[in-house]
LOTIMI-606877 format. One record per residue (C-alpha): x, y, z; residue number from 0. Coordinates in nm, 2 decimals. Example, Ala and Ser with C-alpha at 12.3 -4.5 7.8 and 13.67 -1.06 7.14 Angstrom:
<rs>
R | 1.23 | -0.45 | 0.78 | 0
R | 1.37 | -0.11 | 0.71 | 1
</rs>
This chain:
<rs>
R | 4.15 | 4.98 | -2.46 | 0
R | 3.94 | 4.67 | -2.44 | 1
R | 3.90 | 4.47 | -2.07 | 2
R | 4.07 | 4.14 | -2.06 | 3
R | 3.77 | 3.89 | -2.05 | 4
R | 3.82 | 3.70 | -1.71 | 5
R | 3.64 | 3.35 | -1.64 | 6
R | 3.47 | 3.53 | -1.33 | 7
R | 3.30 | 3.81 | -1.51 | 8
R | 2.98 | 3.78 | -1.66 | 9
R | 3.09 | 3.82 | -2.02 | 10
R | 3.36 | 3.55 | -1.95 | 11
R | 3.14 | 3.30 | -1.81 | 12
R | 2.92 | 3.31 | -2.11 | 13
R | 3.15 | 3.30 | -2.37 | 14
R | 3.30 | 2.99 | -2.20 | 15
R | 2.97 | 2.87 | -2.19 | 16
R | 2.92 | 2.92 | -2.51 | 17
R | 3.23 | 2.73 | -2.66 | 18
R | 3.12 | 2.44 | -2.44 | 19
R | 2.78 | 2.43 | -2.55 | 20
R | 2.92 | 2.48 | -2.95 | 21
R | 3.17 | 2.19 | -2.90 | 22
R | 2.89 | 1.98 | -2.73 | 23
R | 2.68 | 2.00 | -3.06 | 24
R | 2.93 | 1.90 | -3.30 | 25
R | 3.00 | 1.55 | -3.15 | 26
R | 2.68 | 1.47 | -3.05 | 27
R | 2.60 | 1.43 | -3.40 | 28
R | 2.63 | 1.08 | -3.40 | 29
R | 2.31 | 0.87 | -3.35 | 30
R | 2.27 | 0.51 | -3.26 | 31
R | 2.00 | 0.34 | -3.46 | 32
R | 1.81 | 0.04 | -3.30 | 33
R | 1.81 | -0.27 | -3.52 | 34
R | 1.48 | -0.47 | -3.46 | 35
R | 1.51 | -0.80 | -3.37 | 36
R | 1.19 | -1.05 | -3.41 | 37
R | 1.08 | -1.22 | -3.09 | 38
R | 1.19 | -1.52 | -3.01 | 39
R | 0.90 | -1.73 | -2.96 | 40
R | 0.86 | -2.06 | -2.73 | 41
R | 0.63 | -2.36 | -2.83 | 42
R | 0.40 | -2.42 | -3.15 | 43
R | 0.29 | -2.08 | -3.34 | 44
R | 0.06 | -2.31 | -3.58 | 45
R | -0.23 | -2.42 | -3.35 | 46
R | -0.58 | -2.38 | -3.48 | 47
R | -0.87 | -2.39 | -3.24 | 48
R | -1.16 | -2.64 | -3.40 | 49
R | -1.37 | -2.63 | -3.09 | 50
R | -1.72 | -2.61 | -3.13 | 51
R | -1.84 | -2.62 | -2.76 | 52
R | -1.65 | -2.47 | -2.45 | 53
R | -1.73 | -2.65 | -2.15 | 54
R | -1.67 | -2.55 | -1.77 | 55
R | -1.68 | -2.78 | -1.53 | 56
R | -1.89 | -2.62 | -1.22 | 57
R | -1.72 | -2.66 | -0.88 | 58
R | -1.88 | -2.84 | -0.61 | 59
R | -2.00 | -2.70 | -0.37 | 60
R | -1.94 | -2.88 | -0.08 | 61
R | -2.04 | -2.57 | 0.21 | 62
R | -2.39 | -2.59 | 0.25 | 63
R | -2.54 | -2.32 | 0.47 | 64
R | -2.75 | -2.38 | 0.70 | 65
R | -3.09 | -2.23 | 0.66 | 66
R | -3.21 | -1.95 | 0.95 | 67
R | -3.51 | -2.04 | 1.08 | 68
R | -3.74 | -1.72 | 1.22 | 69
R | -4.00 | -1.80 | 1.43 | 70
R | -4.33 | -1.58 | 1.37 | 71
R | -4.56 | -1.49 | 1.65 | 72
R | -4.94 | -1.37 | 1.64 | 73
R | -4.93 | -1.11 | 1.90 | 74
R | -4.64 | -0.87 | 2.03 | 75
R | -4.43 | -0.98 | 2.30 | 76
R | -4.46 | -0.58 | 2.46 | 77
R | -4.76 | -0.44 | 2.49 | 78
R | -4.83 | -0.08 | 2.59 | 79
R | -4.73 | 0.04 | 2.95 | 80
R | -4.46 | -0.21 | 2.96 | 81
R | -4.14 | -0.08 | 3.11 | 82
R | -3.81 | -0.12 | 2.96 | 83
R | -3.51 | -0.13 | 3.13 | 84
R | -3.24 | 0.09 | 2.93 | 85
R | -2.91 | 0.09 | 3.01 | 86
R | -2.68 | 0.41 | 2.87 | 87
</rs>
């Protein structure tokens, strides 16, 4: 005496699945191709470069930094004993 195969057993379940998954196959067969289409190009296509010489124009600059002047001394402005004030 065979078992009647319910949906909520185990055995069920899996043959369901199973006849899904079998009927999914045979019409997903079908594939879509992609035609190719050539770009579609604005402007001329048929310019030839007959430069011989590139030239860049260099900005100006208008910003001019001013210099830093240091001002060098012959002797040390501390000399030893001096006390410095330090302030933590």
């Amino acid at each position: 005496m065979e078992r009647k195969k319910d949906k909520l057993t185990f055995e069920g379940a899996w043959d369901d699945q199973l006849k899904q998954e079998n009927d999914d196959k045979k019409t997903s067969h079908t594939k879509t191709v992609k035609k190719f289409e050539e770009p579609k190009f604005r402007g001329q296509r048929d310019i030839e470069e007959k430069r011989t010489e590139f030239i860049v124009s260099k900005k100006a600059t208008t910003d001019s930094k001013p210099e830093k002047t240091v001002e060098v001394v012959k002797e040390l402005s501390s000399k030893e004993g001096d006390d410095f004030d330090v302030q933590w």
